[in-house]
N, C-alpha and C positions, 0 to 999 in steps of 0.2 A: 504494500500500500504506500503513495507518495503520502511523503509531509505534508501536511495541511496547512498553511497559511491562516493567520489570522490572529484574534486574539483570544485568552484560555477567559471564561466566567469561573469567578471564584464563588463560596459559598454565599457570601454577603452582597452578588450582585453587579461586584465591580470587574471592570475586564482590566486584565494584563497583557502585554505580550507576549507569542509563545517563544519560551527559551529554543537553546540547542539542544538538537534532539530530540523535538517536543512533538506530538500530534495529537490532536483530538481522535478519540472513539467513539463510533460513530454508533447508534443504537443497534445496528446490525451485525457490528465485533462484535458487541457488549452478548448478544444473542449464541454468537457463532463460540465466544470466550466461555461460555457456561457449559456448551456442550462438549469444546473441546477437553477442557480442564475436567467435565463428569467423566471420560474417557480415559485421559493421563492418571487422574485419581487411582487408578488401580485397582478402584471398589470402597476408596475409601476419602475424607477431606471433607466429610459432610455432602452430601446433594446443595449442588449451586442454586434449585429452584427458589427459594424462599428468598437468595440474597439476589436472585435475577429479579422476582418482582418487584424488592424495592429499590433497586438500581432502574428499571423500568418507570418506576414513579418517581426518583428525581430526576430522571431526565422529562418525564412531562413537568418539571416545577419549574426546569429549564437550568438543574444543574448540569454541566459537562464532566467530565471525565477528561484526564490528559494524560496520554502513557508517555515515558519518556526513554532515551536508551538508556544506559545505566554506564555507557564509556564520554557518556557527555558529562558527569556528574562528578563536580566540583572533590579532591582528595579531601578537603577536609566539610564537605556536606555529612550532615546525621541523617539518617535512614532508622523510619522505622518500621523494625519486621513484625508484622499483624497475622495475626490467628484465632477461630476460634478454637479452642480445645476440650477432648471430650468424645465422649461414646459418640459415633453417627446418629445410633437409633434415639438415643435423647435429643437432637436437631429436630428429628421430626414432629417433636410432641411441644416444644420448646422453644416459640420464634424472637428469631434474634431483630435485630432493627440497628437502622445507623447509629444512634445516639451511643446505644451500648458500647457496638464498636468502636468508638470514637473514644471511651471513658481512658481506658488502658494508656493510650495515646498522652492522653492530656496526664496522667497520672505522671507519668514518664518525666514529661516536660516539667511538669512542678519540682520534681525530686533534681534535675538535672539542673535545673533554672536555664534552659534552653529550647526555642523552638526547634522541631525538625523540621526540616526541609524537605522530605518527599517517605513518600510509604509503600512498602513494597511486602506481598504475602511469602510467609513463610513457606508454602508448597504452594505449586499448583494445581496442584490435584483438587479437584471437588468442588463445595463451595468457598473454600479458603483461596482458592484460585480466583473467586469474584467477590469475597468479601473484604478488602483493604479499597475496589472502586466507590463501595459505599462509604466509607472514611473521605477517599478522596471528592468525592463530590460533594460532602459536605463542609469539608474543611477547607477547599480550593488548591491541598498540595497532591502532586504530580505523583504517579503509580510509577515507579520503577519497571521496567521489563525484563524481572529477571525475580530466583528464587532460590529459594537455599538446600530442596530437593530433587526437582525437575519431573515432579511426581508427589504422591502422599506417603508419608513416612507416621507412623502413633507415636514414639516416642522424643522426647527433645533434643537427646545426644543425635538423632539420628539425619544430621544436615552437612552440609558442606560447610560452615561454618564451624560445628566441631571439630569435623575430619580435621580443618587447617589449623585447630588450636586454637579459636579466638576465644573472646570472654563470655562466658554463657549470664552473666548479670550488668547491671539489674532487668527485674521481670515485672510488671505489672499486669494483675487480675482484675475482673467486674464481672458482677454479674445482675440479672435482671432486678435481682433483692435488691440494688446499691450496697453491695457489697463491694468493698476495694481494698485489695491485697498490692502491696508493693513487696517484693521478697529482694531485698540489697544486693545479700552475697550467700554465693552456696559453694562446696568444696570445689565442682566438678561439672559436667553436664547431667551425668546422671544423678547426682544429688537432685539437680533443679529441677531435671527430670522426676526424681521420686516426690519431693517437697509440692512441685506444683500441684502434681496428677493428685495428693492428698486432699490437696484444697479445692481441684477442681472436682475430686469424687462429693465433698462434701458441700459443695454450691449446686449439686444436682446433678452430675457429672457433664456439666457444659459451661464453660465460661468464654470470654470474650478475655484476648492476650493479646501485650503487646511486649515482645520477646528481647534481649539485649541487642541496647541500638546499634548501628553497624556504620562508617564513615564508609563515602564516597568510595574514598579506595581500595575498603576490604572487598566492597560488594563490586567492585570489577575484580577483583584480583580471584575471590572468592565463591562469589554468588556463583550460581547456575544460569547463565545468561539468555533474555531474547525467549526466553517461556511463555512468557504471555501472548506474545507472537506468535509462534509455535502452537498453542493450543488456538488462536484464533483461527491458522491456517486451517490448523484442524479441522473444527466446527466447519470453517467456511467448504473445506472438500465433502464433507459428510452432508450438508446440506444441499451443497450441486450435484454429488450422486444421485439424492433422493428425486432433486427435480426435473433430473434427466433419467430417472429408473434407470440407473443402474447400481450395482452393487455399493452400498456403502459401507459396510466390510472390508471389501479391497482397498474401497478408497481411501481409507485408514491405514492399513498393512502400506500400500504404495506415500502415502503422506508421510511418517511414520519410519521408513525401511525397516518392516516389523516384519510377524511370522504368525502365519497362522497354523494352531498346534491342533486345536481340536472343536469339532460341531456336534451338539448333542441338546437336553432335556435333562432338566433338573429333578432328580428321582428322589432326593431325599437333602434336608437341609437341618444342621443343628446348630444354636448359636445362642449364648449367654453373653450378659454385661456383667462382668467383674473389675475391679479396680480403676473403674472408666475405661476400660476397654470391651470392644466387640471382639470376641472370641469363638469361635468355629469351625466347620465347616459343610463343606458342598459335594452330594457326589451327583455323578452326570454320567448316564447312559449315549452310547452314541447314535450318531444320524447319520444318513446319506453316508459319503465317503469314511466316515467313521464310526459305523454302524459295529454293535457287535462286542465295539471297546466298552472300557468305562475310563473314568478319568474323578480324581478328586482335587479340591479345592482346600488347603488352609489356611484361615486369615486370622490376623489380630488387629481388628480396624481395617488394614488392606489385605489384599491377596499376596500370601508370601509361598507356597512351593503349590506347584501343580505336579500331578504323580496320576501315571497311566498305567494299569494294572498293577499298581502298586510300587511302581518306580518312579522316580520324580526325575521331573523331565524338565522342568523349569521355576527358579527360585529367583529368589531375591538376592540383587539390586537388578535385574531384568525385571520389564515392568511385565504383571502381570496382568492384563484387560480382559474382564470379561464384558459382551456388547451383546445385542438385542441382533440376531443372527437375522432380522430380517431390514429393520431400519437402522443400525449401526449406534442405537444408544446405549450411553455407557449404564452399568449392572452394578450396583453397591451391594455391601456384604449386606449394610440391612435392610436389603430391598430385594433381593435377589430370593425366591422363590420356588414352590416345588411348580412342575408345569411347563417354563420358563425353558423358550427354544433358544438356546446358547451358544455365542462362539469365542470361546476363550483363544486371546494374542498374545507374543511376547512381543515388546517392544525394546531399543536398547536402553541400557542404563546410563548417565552421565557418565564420565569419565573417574571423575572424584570418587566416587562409588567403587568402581574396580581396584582403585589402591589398596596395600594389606591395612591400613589404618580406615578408608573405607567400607571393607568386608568385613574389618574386628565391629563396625558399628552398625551394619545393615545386611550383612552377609545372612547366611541359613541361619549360623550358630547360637547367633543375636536372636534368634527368635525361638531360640528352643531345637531346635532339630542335631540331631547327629551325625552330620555330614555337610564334606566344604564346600562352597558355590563352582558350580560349572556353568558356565553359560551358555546357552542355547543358541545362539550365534555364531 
């Protein structure tokens, strides 16, 4: 998409000029962004639907949205990385709204006595992939195009940020009570990891995060770049399939340079919320070309090994997708159903991910399993 010329409306009304780097998103990213990022999610980041409708209504209120690149972005600009956190399946029961989103944020800024300059989602997977546009629309600072997974990841340690060492604090919490947690300092990532997930289990397992701020230069040197793009292109290919009947399925795999492993129905589904996590799994009889097989599914929040006859075929940090084998929409763990005509994709993993400091944090092992990552590519 060309730059867009012109000027950015801020929340208050007033226009600016747009920086370097800068373009407006236009309602139909914003459309193409939800479906892309429900895809990249892996099954997990929350469902984008609820932060697409109210992203939907500030753009009828006539706020804008401005992504920006993240190699235009000043070394010493503060970045802040936004999240909500939490089981999927409490999203659905549980609507979030700008304001909330926005608490974290402002929290940040008090403790720091600094504004940030621009916000950017900690994954882009799911709705966390479209919920910092509703910060940004209200707030009139600029979305970063870029993320610290390239995908959805349940735990904290589990970013590109980690992997390079940076500072996992300070963290700010809220949630729909007025409830506001600032957490200073914690040993490690997975401290802040266990400390937060506590607080987030006991605010109802969903809060609204705004993650330890990140300067200009970590998030080029570090972030997971050009995601947000990425999942727009996404969306945008998955939606010209449909409108030209053809496959959009493929047009994922070909968008993507992904793989398709296996097409089936969903014959039996098990899944608990413990510790603010979705925990379970999926098994799946096969179709058509993969008739005959079976294939299982185990996730914790996302989808981490897939296992055909009881071999695993594909894990984690390869993305796992499962999609709607007939219109290419993405399948979350807590939506994904028995019945459910399925086609589970690998897609690749960033790169950050394949390092052994990488793999000690989002690898198989990381999730429990007995065996090292192979990748399916």
């Amino acid at each position: 998409m060309a730059e867009q010329l012109g000027v950015a409306v801020t929340a208050q009304g007033e226009e600016r000029p747009l920086g370097p780097g800068e373009r407006y998103l236009r309602a139909d990213d914003i459309e193409a962004l939800a479906l892309g990022a429900w895809i990249l999610g892996t099954g997990g980041g929350g469902s984008p639907y609820l932060n697409l409708l109210n992203v939907r209504e500030l753009y009828k209120q006539g706020h804008k949205v401005v992504l920006k690149d993240p190699m235009t972005l000043p070394d010493d600009a503060l970045v802040a990385v936004l999240s909500t956190q939490g089981a999927p399946v409490v999203g659905m029961e549980r609507l979030g709204d700008p304001e909330n989103s926005l608490k974290p944020l402002r929290i940040l800024e008090d403790y720091l006595g600094r504004k940030f300059d621009a916000v950017m989602p900690v994954e882009i997977g799911g709705g966390n992939g479209v919920m910092p546009l509703m910060v940004s629309a209200i707030s009139g600072l600029p979305t970063i195009d870029a993320d610290s997974m390239g995908r959805a990841y349940p735990e904290a340690q589990m970013t590109s940020f980690s992997a390079a060492g940076l500072q996992c604090f300070p963290l700010a919490m809220a949630d729909v009570r007025d409830n506001e947690i600032l957490i200073k300092k914690a040993d490690s990532w997975k401290w802040m990891e266990r400390i937060s997930r506590k607080i987030c289990t006991e605010m109802g397992s969903t809060a609204s995060t705004c993650k330890a701020p990140r300067s200009g230069a970590e998030v080029k040197k570090f972030g997971v770049l050009h995601t947000t793009t990425k999942a727009i292109s996404l969306g945008h290919a998955v939606f010209e399939a449909r409108a030209n009947h053809t496959d959009p399925v493929a047009a994922i795999v070909e968008n993507c340079e992904g793989l398709k492993l296996f097409k089936g129905k969903i014959t039996d589904i098990e899944r608990r919320t413990t510790e603010g996590f979705l925990r379970g799994r999926a098994e799946l009889e096969g179709m058509d070309e993969d008739q005959g097989k079976q294939f299982t599914l185990d996730f914790q929040n996302e989808f981490s090994v897939g296992s055909q006859n009881g071999e695993p075929v594909v894990m984690t940090p390869d993305l796992i997708c499962v999609v709607d084998s007939v219109n290419g929409d993405g399948i979350a763990t807590e939506t994904i159903r028995y019945g459910q005509r399925v086609t589970v994709l690998a897609l690749p993993a960033p790169d950050i991910f394949l390092t052994p400091r990488g793999l000690e944090l989002v690898g198989p092992r990381a999730f429990g399993f007995d065996f090292d990552y192979k990748s399916v590519f």
